[in-house]
C-alpha positions in Angstrom: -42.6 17.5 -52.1 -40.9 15.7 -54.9 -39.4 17.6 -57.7 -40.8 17.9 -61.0 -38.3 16.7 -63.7 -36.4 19.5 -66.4 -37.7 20.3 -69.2 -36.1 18.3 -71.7 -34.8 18.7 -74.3 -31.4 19.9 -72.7 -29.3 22.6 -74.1 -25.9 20.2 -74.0 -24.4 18.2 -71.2 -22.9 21.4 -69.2 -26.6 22.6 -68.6 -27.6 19.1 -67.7 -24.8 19.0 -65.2 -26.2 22.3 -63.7 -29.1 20.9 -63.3 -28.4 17.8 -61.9 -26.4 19.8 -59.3 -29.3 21.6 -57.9 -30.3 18.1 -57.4 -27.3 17.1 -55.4 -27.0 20.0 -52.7 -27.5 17.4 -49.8 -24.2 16.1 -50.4 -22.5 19.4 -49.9 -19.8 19.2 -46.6 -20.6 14.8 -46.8 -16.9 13.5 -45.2 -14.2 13.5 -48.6 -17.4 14.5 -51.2 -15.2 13.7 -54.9 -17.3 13.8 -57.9 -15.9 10.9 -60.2 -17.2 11.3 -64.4 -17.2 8.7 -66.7 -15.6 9.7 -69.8 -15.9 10.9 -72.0 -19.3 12.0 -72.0 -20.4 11.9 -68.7 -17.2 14.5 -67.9 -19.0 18.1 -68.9 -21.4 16.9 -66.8 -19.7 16.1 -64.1 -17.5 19.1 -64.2 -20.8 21.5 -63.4 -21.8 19.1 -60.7 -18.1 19.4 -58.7 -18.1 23.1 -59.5 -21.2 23.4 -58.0 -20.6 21.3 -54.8 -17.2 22.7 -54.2 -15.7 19.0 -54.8 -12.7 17.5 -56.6 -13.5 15.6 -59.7 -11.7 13.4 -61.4 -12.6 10.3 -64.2 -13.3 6.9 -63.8 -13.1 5.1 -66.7 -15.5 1.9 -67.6 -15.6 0.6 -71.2 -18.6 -0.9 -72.8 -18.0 -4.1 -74.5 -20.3 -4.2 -77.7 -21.3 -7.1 -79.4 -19.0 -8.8 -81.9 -20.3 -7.1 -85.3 -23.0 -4.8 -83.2 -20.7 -2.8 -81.6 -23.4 -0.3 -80.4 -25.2 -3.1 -78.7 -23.6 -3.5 -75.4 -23.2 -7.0 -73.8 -21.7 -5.7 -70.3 -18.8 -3.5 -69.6 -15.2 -3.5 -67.8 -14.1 -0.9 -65.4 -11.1 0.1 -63.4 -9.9 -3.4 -61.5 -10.2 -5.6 -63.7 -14.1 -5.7 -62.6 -16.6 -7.2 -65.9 -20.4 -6.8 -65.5 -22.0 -8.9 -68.3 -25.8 -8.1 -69.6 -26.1 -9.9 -73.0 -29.2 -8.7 -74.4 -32.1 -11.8 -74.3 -31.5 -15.1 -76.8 -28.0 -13.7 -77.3 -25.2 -15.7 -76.0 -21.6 -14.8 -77.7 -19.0 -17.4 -77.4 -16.5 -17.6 -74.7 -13.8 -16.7 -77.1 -15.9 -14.1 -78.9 -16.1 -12.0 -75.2 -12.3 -12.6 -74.3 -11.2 -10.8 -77.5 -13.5 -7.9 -76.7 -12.3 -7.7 -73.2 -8.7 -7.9 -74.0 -9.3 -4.9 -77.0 -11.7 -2.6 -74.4 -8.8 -3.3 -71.5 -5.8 -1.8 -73.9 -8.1 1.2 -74.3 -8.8 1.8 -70.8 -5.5 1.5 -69.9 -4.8 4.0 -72.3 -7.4 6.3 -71.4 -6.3 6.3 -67.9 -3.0 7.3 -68.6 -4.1 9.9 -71.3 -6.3 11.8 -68.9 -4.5 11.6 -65.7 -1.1 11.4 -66.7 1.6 9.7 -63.9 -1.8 11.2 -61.4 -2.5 8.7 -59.1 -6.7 8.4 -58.9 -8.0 10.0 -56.1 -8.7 8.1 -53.2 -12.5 6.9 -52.4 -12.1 4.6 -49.3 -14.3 6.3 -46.4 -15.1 9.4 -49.1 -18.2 10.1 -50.1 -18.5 9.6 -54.1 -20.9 10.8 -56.7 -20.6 9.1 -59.9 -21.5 10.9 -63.3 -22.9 10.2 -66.6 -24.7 12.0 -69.2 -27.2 9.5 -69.2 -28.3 5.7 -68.7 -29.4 4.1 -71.3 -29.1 0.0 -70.4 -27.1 1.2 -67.6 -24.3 -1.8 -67.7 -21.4 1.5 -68.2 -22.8 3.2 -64.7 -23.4 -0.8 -63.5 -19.4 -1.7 -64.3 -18.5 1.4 -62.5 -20.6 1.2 -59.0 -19.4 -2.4 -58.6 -15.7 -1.5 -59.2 -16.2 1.6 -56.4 -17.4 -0.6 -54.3 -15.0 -2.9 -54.3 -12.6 0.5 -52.8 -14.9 0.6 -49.8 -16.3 4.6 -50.1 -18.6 6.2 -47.3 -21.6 6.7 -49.6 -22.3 5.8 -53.3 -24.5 8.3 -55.4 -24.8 7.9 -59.0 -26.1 11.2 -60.4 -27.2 11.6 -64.2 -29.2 13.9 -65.9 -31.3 11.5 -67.8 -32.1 7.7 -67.3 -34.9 4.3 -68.1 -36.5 4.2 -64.9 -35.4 0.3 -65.3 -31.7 1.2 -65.4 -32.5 3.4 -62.8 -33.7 1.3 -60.3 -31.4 -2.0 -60.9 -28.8 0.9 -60.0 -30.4 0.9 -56.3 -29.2 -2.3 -55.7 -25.5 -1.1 -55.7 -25.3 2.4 -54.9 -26.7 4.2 -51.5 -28.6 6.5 -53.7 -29.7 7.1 -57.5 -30.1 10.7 -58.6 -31.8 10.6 -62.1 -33.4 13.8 -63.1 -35.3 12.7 -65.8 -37.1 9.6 -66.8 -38.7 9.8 -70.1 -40.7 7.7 -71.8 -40.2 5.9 -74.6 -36.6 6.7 -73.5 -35.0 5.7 -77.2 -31.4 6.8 -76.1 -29.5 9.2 -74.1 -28.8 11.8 -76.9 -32.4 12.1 -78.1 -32.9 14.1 -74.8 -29.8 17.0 -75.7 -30.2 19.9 -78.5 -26.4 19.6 -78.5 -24.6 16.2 -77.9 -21.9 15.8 -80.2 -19.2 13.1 -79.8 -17.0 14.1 -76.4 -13.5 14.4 -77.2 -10.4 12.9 -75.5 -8.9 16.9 -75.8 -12.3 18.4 -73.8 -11.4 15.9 -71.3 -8.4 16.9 -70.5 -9.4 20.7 -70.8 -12.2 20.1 -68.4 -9.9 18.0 -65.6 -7.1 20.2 -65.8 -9.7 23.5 -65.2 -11.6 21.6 -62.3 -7.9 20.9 -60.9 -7.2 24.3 -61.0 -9.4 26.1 -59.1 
């Protein structure tokens, strides 16, 4: 019997997580299970899901790259080794030079969000492991995109992307490269991921540290 979706809206992202765990109890005892978040957002959630799986977690960071001038319009996204998934929205095409600037500004900061969070850490390995993958939500789904391509490139067991809320479009295109798409809820009109959260404010660098250094310490 399929199960019915949450009730939405959501409290905040840690409920969401718990929720989307109860969803993800098949994985349990999978070979080297690592729940990966991408910050900062998708890290509260992520933290419930690896709590409740018994698995490490750790971040994986992918960085949109907005439209020159319409920064909240995403164009694609870059993600850890050097991978860059482009989706420019239809009739859109930004110049060659345009992109490259954006690239090279989004690749400063995730370089500097990789060392921020982890520290000197190396990432925790994925080859052979099985890997969920977190957000708190997909909304085009080019972040979650940028990321599944760049694990795959590391060569894991099994690929699950796990979010609490999701387009059923985004949702889908996601089969195509990951093993399996968890997405607890598919709303429509979807609008955007925050609509779907009583509480969603702005995720801080300072909870993500909080969050990775209390998953690394139990």
């Amino acid at each position: 019997m399929a199960e019915s979706e949450p009730r939405l809206p959501y409290e905040n992202r840690r409920q969401a997580g718990r929720l989307l765990a109860a969803r993800l109890g098949h994985l349990r005892g999978r070979p080297g299970l690592v729940v990966l978040a991408l910050p900062r957002g998708g890290v509260a959630v992520a933290h419930e899901v690896a709590l409740a799986l018994g698995a490490p977690l750790d971040v994986f960071v992918v960085r949109k790259l907005g439209y020159p001038g319409h920064e909240e319009y995403a164009m694609g996204a870059i993600a850890s080794g050097g991978v860059r998934v482009m989706n420019p929205l239809p009739g859109t095409q930004p110049s060659a030079a345009q992109v490259d600037r954006v690239v090279e500004r989004e690749q400063r900061e995730l370089l500097r969000r990789e060392s921020l969070y982890r520290g000197d850490a190396p990432p925790l390995a994925v080859q052979g492991r099985t890997v969920v993958v977190v957000d708190d939500g997909l909304a085009t789904g080019a972040t979650m995109r940028a990321a599944a391509e760049a694990l795959r490139q590391r060569h894991p067991l099994y690929l699950c992307v796990a979010v609490p809320v999701g387009t059923a479009e985004s949702c889908r295109e996601l089969r195509s490269v990951a093993d399996e798409v968890v997405c607890a809820a598919m709303p429509k009109p979807f609008r955007a991921v925050g609509v779907w959260f009583r509480e969603f404010p702005q995720a801080t660098d300072e909870e993500v540290r909080s969050l990775l250094a209390e998953a690394s310490g139990r």
